[in-house]
C-alpha positions in Angstrom: -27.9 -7.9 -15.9 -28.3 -11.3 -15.4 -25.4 -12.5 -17.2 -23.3 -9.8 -15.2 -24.6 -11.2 -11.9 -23.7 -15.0 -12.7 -20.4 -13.9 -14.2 -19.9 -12.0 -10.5 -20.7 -15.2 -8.8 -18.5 -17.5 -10.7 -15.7 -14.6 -10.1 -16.9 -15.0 -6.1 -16.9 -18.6 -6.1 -13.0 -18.6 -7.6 -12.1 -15.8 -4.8 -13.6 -18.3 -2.5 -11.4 -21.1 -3.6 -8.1 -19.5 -3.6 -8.7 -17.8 0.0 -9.2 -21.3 1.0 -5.7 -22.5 -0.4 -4.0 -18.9 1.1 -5.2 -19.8 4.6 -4.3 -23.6 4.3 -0.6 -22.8 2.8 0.1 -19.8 5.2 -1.1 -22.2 8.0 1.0 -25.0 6.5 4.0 -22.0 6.6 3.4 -20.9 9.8 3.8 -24.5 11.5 6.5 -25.3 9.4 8.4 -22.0 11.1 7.4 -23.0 14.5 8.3 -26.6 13.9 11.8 -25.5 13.2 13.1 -23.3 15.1 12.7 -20.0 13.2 13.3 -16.2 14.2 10.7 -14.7 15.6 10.0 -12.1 13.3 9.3 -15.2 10.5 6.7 -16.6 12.8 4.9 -12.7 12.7 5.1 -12.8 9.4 3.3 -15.6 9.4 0.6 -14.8 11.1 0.4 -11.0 9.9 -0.3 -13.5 6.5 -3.6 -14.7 8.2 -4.5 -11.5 9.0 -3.8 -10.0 5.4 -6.8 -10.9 3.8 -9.2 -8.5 6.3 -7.6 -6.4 4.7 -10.2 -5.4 1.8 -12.5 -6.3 3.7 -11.8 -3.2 6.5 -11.3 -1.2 3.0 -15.0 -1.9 1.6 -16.7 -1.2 5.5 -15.0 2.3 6.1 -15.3 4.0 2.9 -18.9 1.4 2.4 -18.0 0.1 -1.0 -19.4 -3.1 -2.6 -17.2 -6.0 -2.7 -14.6 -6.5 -6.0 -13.5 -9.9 -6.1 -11.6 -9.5 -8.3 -9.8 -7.1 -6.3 -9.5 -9.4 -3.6 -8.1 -12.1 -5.6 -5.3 -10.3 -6.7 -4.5 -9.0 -3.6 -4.6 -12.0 -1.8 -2.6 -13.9 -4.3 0.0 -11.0 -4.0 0.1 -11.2 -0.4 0.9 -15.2 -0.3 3.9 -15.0 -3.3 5.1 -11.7 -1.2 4.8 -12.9 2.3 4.0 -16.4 2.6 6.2 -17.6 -0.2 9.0 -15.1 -0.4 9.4 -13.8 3.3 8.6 -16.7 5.2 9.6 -19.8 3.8 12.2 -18.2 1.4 11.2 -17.3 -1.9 13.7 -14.2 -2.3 16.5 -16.9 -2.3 14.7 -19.3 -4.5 13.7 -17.2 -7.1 16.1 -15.1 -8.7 15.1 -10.8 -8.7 12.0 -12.0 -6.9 12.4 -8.7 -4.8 12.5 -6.4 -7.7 9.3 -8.3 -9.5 7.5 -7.9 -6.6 8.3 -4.2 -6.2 7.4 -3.5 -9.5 3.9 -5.3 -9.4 3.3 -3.3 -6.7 4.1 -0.3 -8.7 1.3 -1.2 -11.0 -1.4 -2.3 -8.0 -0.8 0.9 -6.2 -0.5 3.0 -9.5 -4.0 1.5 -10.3 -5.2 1.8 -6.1 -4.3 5.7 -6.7 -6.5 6.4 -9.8 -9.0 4.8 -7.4 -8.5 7.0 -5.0 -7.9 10.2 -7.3 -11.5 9.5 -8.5 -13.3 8.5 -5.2 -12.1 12.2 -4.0 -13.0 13.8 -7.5 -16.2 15.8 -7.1 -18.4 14.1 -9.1 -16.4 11.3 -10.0 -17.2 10.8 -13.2 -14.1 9.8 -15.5 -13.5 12.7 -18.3 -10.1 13.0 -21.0 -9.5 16.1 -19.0 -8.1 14.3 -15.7 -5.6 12.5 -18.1 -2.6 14.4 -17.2 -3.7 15.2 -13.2 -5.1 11.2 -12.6 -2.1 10.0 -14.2 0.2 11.9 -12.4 -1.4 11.1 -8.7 -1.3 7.6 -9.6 2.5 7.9 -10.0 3.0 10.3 -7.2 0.5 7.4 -5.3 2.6 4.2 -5.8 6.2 6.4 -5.1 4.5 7.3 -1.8 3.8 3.4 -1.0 7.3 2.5 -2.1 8.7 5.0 0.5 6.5 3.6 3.1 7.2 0.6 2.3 11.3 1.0 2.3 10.4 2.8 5.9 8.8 -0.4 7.2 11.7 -2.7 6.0 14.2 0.1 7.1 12.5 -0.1 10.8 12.1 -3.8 10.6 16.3 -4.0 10.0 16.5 -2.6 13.6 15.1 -5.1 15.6 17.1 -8.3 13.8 16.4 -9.2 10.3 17.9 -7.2 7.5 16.0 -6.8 4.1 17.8 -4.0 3.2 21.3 -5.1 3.8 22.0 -1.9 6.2 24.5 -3.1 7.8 26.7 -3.5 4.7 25.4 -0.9 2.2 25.3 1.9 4.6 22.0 3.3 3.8 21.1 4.3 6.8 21.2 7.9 5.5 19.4 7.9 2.6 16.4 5.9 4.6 16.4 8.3 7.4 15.7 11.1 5.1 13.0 9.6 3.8 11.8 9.2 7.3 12.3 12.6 8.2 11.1 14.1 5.2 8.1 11.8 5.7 7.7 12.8 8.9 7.7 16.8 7.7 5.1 16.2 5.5 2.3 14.5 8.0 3.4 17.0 10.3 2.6 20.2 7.5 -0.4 17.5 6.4 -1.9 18.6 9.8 -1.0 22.1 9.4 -3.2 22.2 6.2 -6.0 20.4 7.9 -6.6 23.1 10.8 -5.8 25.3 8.2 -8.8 24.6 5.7 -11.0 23.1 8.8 -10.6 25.9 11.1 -8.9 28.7 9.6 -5.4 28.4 12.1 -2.9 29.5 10.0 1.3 28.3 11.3 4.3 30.1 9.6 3.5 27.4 6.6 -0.2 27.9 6.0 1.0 31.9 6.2 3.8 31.1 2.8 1.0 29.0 1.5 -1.8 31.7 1.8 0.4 34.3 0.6 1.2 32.5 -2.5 -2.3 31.5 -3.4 -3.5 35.2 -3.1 -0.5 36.0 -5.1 -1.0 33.5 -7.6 -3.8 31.5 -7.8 -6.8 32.4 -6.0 -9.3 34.2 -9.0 -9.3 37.5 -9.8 -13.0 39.5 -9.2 
């Protein structure tokens, strides 16, 4: 135990260090932005790049998990080559198919976040060979669902002045406001579900769901 506790220090001492050089290089690229006459969505992406690094924090206080820093260093080392680097001071052009490495390290953070999640819901939560095919699907359904929202937030971003998605000249305009739509469809039948199983309320889609599930699912006496 001991040698798992001083291996966890040295692990929080490193975590330490590079926080330090985030916030002194995403200050250093925040006052070079202001220093030069940059759009304004640059300088807010700047400081949303200070503000990233609550962001495990906030994660380990509502749900009252202990602290991973290893976690936290990838995710705040991701957050500087994604925001500080390649949004604000202009990595995407620097770096050739920056975009599309980024996107698919995401893929695998948010792949792994979702088997996290898939077993912090399980009853039980202990890891059996059974959950293969389920776990493994949710952590694929899990990191398509962040790429959507994702797309969504640079879709909506693209409307107030900067354009990450090129709408303007690719014309996807349709193709992202399906996904919103759809998106928007499935928090609304989320909520649906919720007074459903909470309360009991049943709308014309808890009806087709209940109907099914008697049908075919619910156990036989």
């Amino acid at each position: 135990m001991q040698i798992i506790d001083k291996g966890q220090q040295n692990i929080r001492k490193a975590y330490l260090a590079i926080l330090a050089l985030y916030f002194v290089g995403t200050a250093a690229a925040l006052g070079y932005v202001l220093t030069h006459g940059a759009q304004v969505y640059l300088v807010l992406m700047a400081v949303a790049g200070l503000l990233l690094p609550a962001v495990p924090k906030l994660i380990y206080k509502v749900f009252k998990l202990r602290p991973v820093y290893l976690f936290d260093i990838i995710f705040i080392v991701f957050a500087f080559v994604a925001v500080t680097f390649a949004s604000v001071l202009g990595g995407y052009d620097m770096v050739p198919h920056l975009d599309k490495i980024l996107h698919c390290a995401s893929g695998f953070l948010f792949a792994v976040a979702g088997m996290l999640v898939y077993y912090y819901c399980k009853p039980g939560r202990r890891k059996e060979a059974s959950d293969a095919p389920v776990a493994s699907m949710f952590a694929a359904m899990f990191a398509m669902s962040s790429a959507v929202l994702w797309e969504i937030y640079e879709y909506t971003l693209s409307q107030f002045g900067p354009d990450p998605q090129l709408v303007a000249t690719t014309g996807v305009n349709d193709t992202m406001q399906d996904m919103i739509v759809c998106t928007i469809g499935g928090f609304i039948t989320a909520y649906f579900c919720y007074r459903y199983l909470k309360h009991g309320k049943k709308e014309l889609m808890m009806s087709l769901f209940e109907t099914f599930y008697k049908e075919n699912i619910e156990p036989r006496p």
